[in-house]
C-alpha positions in Angstrom: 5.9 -27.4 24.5 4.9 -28.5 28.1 6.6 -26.5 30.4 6.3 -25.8 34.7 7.8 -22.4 34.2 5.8 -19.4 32.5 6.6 -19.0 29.1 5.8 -16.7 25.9 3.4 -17.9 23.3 4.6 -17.1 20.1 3.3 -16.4 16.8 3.7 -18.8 13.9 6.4 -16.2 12.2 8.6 -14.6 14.1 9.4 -10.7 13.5 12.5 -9.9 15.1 13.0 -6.8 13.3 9.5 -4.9 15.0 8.9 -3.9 18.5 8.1 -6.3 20.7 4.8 -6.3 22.3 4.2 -8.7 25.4 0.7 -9.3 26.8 0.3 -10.2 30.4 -3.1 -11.8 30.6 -5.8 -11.9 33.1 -6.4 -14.6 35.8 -7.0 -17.6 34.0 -3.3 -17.3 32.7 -3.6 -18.9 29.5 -2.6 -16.4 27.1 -4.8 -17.1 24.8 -7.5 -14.7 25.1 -5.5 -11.8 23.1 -7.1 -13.9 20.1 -9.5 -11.2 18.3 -6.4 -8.5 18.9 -3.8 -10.4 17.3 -4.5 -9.1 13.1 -4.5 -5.7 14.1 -1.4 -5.8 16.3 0.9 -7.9 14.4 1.3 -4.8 11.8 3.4 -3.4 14.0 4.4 -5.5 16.9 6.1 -9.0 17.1 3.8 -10.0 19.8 4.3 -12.7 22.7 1.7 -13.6 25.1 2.6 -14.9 29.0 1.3 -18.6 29.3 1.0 -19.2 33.3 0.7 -22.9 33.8 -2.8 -23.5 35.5 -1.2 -24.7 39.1 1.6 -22.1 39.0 1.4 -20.5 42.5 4.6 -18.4 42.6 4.5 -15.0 44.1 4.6 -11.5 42.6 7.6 -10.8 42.6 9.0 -14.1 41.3 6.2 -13.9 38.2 7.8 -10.6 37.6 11.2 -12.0 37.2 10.0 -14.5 34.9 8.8 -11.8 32.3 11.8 -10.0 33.0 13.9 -12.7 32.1 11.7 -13.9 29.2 12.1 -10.6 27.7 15.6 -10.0 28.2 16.2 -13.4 26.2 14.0 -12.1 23.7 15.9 -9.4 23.0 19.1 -10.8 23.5 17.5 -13.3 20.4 17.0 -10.1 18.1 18.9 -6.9 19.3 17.7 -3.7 21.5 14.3 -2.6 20.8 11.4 -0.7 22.2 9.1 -3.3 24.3 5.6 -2.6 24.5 4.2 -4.4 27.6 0.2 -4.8 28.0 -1.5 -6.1 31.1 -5.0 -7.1 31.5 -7.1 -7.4 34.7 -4.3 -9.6 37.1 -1.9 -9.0 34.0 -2.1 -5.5 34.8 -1.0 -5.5 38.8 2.3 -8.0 37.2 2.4 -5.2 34.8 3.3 -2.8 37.2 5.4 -5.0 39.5 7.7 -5.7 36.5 7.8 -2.1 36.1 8.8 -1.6 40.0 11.6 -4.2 39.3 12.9 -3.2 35.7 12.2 0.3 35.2 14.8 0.3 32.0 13.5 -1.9 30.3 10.6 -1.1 28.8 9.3 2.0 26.3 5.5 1.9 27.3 2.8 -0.1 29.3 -0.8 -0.3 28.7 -3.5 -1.2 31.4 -6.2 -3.1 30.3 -9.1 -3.0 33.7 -6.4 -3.6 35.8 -7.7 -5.3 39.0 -6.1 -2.8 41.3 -9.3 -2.8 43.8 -10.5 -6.2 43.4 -9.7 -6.7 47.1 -12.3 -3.8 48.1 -14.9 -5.8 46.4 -16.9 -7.8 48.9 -18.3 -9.9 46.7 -15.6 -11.1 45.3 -14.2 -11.4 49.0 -17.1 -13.3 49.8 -16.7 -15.8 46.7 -13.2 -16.5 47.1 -14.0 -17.8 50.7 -17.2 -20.2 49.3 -14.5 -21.3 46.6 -13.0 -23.2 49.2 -16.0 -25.3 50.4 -17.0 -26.2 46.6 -15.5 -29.8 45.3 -13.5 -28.8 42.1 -16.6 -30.5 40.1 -18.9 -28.4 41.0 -16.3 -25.6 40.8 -15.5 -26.1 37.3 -19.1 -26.7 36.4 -20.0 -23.0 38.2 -17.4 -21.1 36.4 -19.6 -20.1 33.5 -21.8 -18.2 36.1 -18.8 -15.9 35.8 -18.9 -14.9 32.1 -21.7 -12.5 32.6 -19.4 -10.1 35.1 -16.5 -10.8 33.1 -17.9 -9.8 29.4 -20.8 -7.7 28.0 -22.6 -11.5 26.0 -24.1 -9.4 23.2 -20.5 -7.5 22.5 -18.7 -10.7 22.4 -19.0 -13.6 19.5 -20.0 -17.0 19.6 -16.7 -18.2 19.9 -14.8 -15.8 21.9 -17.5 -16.7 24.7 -16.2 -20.2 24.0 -13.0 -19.7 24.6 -12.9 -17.5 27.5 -15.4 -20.2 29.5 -12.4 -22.8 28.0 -9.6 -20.5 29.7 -11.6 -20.1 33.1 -12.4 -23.9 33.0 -8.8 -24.8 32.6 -7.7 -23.5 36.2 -8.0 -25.6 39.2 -10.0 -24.3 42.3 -7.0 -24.0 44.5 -4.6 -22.1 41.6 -8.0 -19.6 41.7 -7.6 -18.9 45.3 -3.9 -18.4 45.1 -4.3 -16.0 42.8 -7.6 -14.2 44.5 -4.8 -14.3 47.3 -2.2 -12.3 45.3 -4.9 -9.6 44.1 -6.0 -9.2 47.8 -2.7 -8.4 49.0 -1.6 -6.3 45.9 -0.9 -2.6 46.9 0.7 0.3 44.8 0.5 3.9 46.7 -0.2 7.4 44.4 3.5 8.1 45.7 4.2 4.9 43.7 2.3 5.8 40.9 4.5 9.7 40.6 7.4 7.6 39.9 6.9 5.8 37.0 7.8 8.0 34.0 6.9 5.6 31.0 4.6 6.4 28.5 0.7 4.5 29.9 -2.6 4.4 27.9 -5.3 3.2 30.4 -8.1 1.1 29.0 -11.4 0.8 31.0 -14.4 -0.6 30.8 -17.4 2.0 31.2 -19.7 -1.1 31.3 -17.1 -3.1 33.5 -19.5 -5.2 36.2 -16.4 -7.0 37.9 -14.4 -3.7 39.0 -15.2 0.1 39.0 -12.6 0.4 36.3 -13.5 4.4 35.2 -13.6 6.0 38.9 -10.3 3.8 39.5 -8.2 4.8 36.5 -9.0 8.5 36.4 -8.6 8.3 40.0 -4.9 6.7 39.5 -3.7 7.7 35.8 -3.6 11.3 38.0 -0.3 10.4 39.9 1.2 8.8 36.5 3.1 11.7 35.1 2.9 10.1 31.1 -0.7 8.7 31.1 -3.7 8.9 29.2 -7.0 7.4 29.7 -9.3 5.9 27.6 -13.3 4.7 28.5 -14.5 2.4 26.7 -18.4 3.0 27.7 -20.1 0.0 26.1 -17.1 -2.3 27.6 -17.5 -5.1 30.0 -14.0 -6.2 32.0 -12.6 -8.6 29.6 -12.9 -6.1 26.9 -10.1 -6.8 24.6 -12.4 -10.2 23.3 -14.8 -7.6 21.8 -15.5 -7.4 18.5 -15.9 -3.7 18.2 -12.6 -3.1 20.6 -9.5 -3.1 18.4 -6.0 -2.6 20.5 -4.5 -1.7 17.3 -6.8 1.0 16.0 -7.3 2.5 19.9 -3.6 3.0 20.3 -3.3 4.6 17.0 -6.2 7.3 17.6 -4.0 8.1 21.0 -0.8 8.3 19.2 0.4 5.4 21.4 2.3 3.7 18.2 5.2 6.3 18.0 9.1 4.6 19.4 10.5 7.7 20.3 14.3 6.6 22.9 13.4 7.8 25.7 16.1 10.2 26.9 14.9 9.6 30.4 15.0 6.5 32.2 11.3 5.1 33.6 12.2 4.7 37.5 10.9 2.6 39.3 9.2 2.4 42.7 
């Protein structure tokens, strides 16, 4: 269904009776990169993934009411139940921003590379301001110089290459620099970190050539009073279209699958 509003991508049976598990993807917005995590996950979870139309350029905060509201219907749908929420890369900063504005509503979060210090990165800072000068023809044709900060090629199949260069393909220059715009202005503070009290497995990329994603989550998971952290040395950013990263298995080995009711409430910032 064609739609101007962000939506859930849902799986071809519906499992009403298992958590739900809601993935928040990474810049290109297409949720359709969860692809090679899907198997493992759908034991467990019934799993939704946000679809961002390619010239959506709403703010934070407005994004994050969108998932709010998308998974208040689904649970409206099919009865209270615990509500994984997973956020990769930009997913992860609306991760925490639906976190600041619906602290209740979830049981746990996972943070996939979250892109929490892309704005320190000059050289991404220096792209996003040659963006502007490129016709979107050349744009589009330059966006598979990308894949080799975004993935580690030997860890990722044929296909999954494929399909990520599809997904970066499919957004327009200017939706790009909106979104470059978001990450640059996103801030959380350690004080802001203390207060959320949910359950977090960090996931990061020891390999990651887009973001120092190991300094930055052991430097934050500190302040998050439930977190644990998880390197992934051989990782590149995008790590969740690896073939030796399984989701499933990963938060297994951390006990990360357990729906205990939380007896307190997750406050927000």
């Amino acid at each position: 269904m064609v739609t101007n509003l962000s939506c859930f991508l849902t799986p071809k049976t519906l499992r009403p009776d298992l958590p739900l598990f809601v993935f928040l993807p990474g810049m290109d917005g297409t949720g359709q990169l969860l692809r090679t995590q899907t198997e493992g996950l759908e034991r467990l979870f019934d799993v939704r993934c946000l679809a961002i139309p390619p010239t959506d350029q709403t703010r934070w905060e407005e994004l994050a009411e969108r998932v709010i509201d998308l998974i208040e219907a689904e649970l409206k749908q099919s009865g209270d139940r615990p509500v994984y929420l997973c956020g990769e890369s930009f997913g992860g900063c609306l991760a925490l921003k639906v976190v600041q504005q619906a602290p209740n509503l979830l049981q746990r979060m996972i943070l996939v590379n979250p892109a929490l210090t892309m704005r320190d990165n000059l050289l991404l800072l220096s792209s996003q301001a040659m963006i502007h000068w490129l016709p979107e023809s050349i744009f589009q044709t330059l966006a598979s110089a990308l894949l080799p900060l975004l993935i580690q090629p030997e860890r990722v199949s044929f296909e999954n290459r494929q399909a990520l260069l599809k997904a970066v393909q499919s957004v327009p220059k200017q939706t790009i620099i909106w979104r470059l715009s978001l990450i640059n202005e996103f801030d959380v503070q350690e004080t802001q970190f203390q207060k959320i009290r949910l359950p977090v497995l960090w996931l990061a990329g020891g390999a990651d050539r887009l973001l120092p994603s190991v300094a930055e989550a052991h430097r934050l998971a500190r302040f998050l009073p439930k977190s644990q952290v998880v390197v992934l040395p051989n990782s590149g950013h995008a790590c969740l279209l690896e073939q030796e990263v399984n989701l499933y298995a990963i938060m297994q080995a951390h006990h990360f699958l357990d729906y205990p009711r939380l007896t307190t409430s997750a406050v927000g910032f």
